[in-house]
C-alpha positions in Angstrom: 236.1 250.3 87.8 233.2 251.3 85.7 230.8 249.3 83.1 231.6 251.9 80.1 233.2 250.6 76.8 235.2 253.0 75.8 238.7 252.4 73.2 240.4 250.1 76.2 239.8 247.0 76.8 237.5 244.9 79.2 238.3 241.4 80.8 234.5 239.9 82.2 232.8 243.2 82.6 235.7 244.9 84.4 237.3 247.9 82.2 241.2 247.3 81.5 243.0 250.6 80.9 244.8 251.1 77.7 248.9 252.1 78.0 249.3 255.7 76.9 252.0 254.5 74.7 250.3 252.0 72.3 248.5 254.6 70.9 249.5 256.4 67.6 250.0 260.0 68.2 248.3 261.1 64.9 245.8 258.3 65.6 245.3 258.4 69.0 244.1 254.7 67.9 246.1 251.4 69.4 248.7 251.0 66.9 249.0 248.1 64.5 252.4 248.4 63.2 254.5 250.8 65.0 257.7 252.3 63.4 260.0 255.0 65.3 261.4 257.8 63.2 265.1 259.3 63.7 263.1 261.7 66.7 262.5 258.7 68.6 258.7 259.1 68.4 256.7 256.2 67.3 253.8 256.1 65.3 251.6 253.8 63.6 252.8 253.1 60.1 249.5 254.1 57.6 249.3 257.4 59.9 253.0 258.6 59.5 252.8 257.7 55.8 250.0 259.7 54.9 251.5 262.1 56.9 254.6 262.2 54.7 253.0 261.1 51.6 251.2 264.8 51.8 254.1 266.4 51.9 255.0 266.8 55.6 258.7 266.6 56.3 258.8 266.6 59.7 258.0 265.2 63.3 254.3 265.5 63.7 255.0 264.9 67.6 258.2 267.4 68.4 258.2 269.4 65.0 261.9 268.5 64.0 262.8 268.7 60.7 263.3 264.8 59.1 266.0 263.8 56.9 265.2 262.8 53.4 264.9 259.6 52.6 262.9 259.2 55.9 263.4 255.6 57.6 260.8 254.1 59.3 262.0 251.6 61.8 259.9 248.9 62.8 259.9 248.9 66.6 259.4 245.5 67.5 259.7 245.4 70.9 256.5 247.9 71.5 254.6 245.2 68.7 255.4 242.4 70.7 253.7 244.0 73.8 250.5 245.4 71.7 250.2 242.0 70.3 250.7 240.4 74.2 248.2 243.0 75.9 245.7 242.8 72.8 244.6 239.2 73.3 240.6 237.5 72.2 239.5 239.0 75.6 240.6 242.8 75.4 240.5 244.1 72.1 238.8 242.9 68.8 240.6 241.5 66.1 240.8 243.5 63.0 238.1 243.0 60.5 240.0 240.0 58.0 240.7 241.0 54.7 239.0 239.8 51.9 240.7 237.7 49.9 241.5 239.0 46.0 239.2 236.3 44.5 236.3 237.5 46.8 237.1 241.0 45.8 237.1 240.3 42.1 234.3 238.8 42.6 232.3 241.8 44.4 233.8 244.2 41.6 232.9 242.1 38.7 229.0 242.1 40.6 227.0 244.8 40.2 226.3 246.5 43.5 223.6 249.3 44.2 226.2 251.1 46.7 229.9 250.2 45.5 231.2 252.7 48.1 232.0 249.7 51.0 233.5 247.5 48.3 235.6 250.5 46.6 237.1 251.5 49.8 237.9 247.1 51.0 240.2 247.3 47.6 241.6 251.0 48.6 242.5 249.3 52.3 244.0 246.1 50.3 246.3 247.6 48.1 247.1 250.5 50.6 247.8 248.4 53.7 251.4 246.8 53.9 249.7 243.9 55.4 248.8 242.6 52.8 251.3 240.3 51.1 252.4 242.2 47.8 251.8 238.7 46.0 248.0 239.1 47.0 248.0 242.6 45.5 249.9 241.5 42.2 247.7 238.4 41.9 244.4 240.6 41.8 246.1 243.3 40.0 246.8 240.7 37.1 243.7 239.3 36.6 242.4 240.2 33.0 238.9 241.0 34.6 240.1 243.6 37.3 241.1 246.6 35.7 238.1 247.2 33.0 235.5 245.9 36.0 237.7 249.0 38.3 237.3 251.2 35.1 233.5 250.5 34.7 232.9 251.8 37.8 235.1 255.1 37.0 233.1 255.7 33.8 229.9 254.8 35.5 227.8 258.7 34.6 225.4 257.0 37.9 228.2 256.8 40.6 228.1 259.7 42.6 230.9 262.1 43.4 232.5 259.9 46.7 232.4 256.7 44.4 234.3 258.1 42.1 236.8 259.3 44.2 236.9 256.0 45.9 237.0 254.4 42.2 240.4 256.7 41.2 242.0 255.8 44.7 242.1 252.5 44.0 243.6 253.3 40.4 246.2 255.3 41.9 247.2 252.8 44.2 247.2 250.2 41.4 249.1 252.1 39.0 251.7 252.8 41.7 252.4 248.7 41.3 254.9 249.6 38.1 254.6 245.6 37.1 250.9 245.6 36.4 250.4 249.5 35.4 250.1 249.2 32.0 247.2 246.8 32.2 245.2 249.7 34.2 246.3 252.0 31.4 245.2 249.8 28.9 241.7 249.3 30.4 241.3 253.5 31.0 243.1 254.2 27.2 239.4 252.0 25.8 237.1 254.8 27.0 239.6 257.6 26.9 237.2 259.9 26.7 234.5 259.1 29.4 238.1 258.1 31.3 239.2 261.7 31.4 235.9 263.0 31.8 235.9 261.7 35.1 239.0 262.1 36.3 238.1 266.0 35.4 235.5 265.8 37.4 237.3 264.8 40.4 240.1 267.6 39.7 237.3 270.0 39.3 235.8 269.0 42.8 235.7 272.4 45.1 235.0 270.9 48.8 238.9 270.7 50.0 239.6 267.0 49.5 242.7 267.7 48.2 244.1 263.6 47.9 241.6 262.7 45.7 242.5 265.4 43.3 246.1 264.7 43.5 244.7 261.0 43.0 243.2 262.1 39.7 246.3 264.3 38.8 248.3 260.7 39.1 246.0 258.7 37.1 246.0 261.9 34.3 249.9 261.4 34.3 250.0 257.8 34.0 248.2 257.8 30.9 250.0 260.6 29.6 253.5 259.1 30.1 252.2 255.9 28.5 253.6 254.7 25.6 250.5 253.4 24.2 249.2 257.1 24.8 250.1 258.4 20.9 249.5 261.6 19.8 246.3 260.9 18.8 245.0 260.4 22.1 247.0 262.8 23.7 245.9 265.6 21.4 242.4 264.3 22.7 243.2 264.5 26.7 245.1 267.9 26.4 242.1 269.6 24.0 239.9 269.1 27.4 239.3 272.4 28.3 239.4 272.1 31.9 242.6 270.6 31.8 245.1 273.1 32.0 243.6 275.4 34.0 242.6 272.8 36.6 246.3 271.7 36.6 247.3 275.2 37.5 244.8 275.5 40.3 246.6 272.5 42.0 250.0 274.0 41.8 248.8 277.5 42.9 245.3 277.4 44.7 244.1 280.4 46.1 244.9 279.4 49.5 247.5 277.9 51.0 250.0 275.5 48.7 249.9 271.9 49.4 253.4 270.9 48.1 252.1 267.0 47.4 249.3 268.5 45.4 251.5 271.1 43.6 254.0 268.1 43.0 251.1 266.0 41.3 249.8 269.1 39.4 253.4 269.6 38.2 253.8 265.6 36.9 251.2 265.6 35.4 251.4 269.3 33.6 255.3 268.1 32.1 253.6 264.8 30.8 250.9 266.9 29.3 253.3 269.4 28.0 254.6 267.7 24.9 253.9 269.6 21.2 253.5 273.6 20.6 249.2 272.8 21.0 249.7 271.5 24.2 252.3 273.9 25.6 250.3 276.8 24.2 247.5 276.0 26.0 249.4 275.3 29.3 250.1 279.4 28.4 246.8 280.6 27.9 245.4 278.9 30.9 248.2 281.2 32.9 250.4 278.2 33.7 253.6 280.6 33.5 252.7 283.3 36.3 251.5 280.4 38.6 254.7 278.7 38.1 256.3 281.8 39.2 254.4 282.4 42.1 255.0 278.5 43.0 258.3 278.5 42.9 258.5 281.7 45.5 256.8 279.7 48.0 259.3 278.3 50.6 257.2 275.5 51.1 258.1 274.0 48.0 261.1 270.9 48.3 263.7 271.8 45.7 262.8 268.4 44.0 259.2 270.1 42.7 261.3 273.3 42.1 262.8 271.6 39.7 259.7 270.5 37.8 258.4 273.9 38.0 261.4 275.0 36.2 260.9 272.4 33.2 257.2 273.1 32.9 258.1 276.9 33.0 260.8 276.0 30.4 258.5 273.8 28.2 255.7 276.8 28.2 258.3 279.1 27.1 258.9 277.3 23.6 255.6 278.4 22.0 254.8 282.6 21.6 252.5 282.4 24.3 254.6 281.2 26.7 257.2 283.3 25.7 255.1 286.5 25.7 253.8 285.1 29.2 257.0 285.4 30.9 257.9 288.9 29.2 254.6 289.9 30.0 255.3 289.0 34.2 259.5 289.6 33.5 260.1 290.5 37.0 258.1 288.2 38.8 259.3 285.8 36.5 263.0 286.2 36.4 263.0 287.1 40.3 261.5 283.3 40.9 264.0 281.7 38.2 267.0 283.6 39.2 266.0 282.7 43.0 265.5 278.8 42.5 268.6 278.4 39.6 271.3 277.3 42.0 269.0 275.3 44.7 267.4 272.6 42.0 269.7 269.5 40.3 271.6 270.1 36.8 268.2 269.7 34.9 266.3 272.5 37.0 269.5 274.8 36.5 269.1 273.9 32.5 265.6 274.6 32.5 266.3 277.8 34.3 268.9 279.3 31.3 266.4 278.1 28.9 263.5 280.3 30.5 266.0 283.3 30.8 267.6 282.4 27.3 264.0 282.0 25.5 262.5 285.4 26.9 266.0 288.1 26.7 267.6 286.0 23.5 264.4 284.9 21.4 262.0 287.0 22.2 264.7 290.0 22.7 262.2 291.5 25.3 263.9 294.2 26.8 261.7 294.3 30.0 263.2 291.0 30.5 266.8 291.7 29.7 266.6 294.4 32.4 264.8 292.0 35.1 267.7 289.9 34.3 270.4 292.7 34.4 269.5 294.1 37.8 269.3 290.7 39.0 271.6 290.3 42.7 274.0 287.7 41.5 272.9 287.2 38.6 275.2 286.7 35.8 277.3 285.1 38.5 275.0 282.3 38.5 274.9 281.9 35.4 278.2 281.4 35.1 278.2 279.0 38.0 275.4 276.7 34.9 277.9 277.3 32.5 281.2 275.9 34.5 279.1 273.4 36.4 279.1 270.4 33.3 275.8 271.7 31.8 274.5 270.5 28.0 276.5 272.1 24.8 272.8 274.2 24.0 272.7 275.0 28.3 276.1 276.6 27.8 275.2 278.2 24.4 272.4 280.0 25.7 274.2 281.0 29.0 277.0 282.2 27.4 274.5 284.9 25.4 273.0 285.6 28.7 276.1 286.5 29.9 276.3 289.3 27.4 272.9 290.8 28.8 274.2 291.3 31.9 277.0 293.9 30.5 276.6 297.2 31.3 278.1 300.6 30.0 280.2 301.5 33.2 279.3 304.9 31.9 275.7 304.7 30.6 274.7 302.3 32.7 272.3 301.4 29.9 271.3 297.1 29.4 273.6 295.7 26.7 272.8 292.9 23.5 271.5 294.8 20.8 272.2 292.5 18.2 270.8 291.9 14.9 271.3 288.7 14.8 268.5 285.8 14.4 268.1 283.3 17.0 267.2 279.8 16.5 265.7 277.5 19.7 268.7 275.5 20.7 266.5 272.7 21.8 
């Protein structure tokens, strides 16, 4: 029996050891609200869902492979006896939270270091103990959002205030009752806005969730409706954008499929208008797709959107010339990824393969296409599968790319006639 305080508990001076099993194995902290996964490990709820919420599908503890959806099962039983062994005398209460009219109030304050207060709201709206109604009801106030804004757009805050500033928005905008009052507050200093949020995208020192945090925010706005093409033209004409888009779908390390996912929302949202998708070209959006979607890392869900940004980048010339310029790569990662994504992904596909051997009658993409294992068999399989009339239109001229002389052995489609984008 020792006189050490360590993460057990004591009763009158005397040191109480702590059951193995009431701590979170990602943790290794007593765990407040312990779910069990299909493995039959348990873990504390805010560690597994970060866990999974950065891309992880499996069992941190026994590295099986998790079904998807993943159910988290509240194991009552084990929070019944953490709540019996953790009474006034053992361990100390968790710190209360504050209360949204106290937390308004702090925000609406000015505060020499807002880092404590900024990372109070990211624990409120981020903890599933607090009762959604308390989240909605501070959420809705008129005075929250432009006070959480100020504090964005704040040129003083330093670089881990402003990170902590976006998380909140991230978390906020994930409530899809009261986003539109966050967009609303970010849309009146658009610019300063996505000045900042660049600057968190831009950071270099591997904290990877805050950039996907800024990538979220970035998208939100974009898929706003009250985002016209007047401020849109203003957010995509950044000229960090793009290629700091591209950098979170294919670092120079090692792929983070939550971040590439992010990168990927946000690029589609961005992508809309020939301005826009050229760009996404010239900042090398198309051979970064292709290298992405190579990566078995990546869940066939974010296949997919690489597929559609690949698709949307090949509707301007630069995109176009982009892929014919890269034809192997390129058509090696479509042709790979055409039958493992949803109808949409396969569409996108064709339209990628359609836009570089059809429109742009490249011939070093007609023969990437041609030598293609399984190719035109694919293909097909788009075609009979229930696809769009202009999927099926463009496979159907595919198809004659992949016919070869039996004799020659030479590519096929020389044609003469002019192509119009079936989109």
């Amino acid at each position: 029996m020792g006189r050490r305080r360590e993460k057990g508990g004591r009763v009158d001076g005397l040191e109480v050891k702590l059951p193995s099993f009431f701590r979170c194995p990602i943790s290794l902290e007593v765990m407040r609200s312990p779910v069990s996964l299909c493995t039959g490990v348990t873990y504390d709820r805010d560690s597994i869902q970060r866990w999974l919420d950065s891309g992880h599908r499996t069992c941190p503890a026994t590295r099986l492979p998790l079904p998807s959806p993943v159910h988290l099962v509240p194991n009552l039983t084990l929070r019944r006896l953490i709540h019996l062994w953790s009474s006034p005398h053992l361990l100390p209460p968790p710190p209360p939270s504050s209360s949204p009219d106290d937390l308004l109030l702090d925000l609406r304050s000015s505060s020499s270091d807002p880092l404590p207060l900024l990372d109070r709201l990211s624990a409120f709206f981020s903890s599933p103990a607090t009762d959604d109604s308390e989240k909605d009801r501070l959420a809705s106030s008129v005075h929250f959002a432009p006070a959480l804004v100020s504090r964005v757009v704040d040129d003083n805050a330093g670089l881990e205030a402003l990170r902590a500033a976006v998380r909140v928005l991230a978390l906020v905008l994930g409530m899809e009752s009261r986003r539109e009052l966050a967009i609303a507050a970010l849309i009146a200093d658009l610019d300063g806005s996505v000045s900042a949020l660049l600057k968190v995208l831009k950071s270099r020192d591997g904290a990877e969730e805050y950039r996907i945090d800024a990538a979220t925010v970035l998208e939100s706005i974009l898929s706003s409706p009250s985002c016209d093409s007047e401020r849109r033209i203003l957010i995509v004409e950044k000229a960090d954008l793009f290629p700091e888009l591209v950098r979170l779908i294919d670092p120079p390390d090692t792929m983070d499929p939550a971040a590439a996912d992010a990168g990927l929302r946000c690029l589609l949202a961005a992508a809309k208008g020939r301005h826009a998708r050229a760009g996404m070209a010239r900042a090398g959006a198309v051979p970064a797709l292709a290298r992405a979607l190579t990566a078995a890392e990546l869940p066939a869900t974010t296949a997919e959107r690489a597929l559609k940004a690949m698709e949307a980048a090949a509707r301007s010339t630069e995109g176009r010339a982009a892929v014919c310029e890269a034809a192997e790569v390129c058509v090696g990662a479509v042709m790979e990824r055409v039958l493992k994504v949803g109808r949409e992904g396969r569409e996108a596909a064709v339209a990628v393969l359609w836009a570089a051997c059809v429109a742009a009658e490249d011939r070093r993409a007609r023969e990437a296409v041609a030598v293609a294992r399984g190719g035109a068999a694919k293909i097909l399989v788009v075609m009979q599968g229930g696809c769009s009339p202009a999927a099926a239109r463009m496979a159907r001229e595919l198809l004659r790319v992949f016919k070869v002389d039996a004799e020659s052995c030479s590519v096929g489609y020389d044609t003469k006639t002019t192509h119009i984008m079936p989109y």
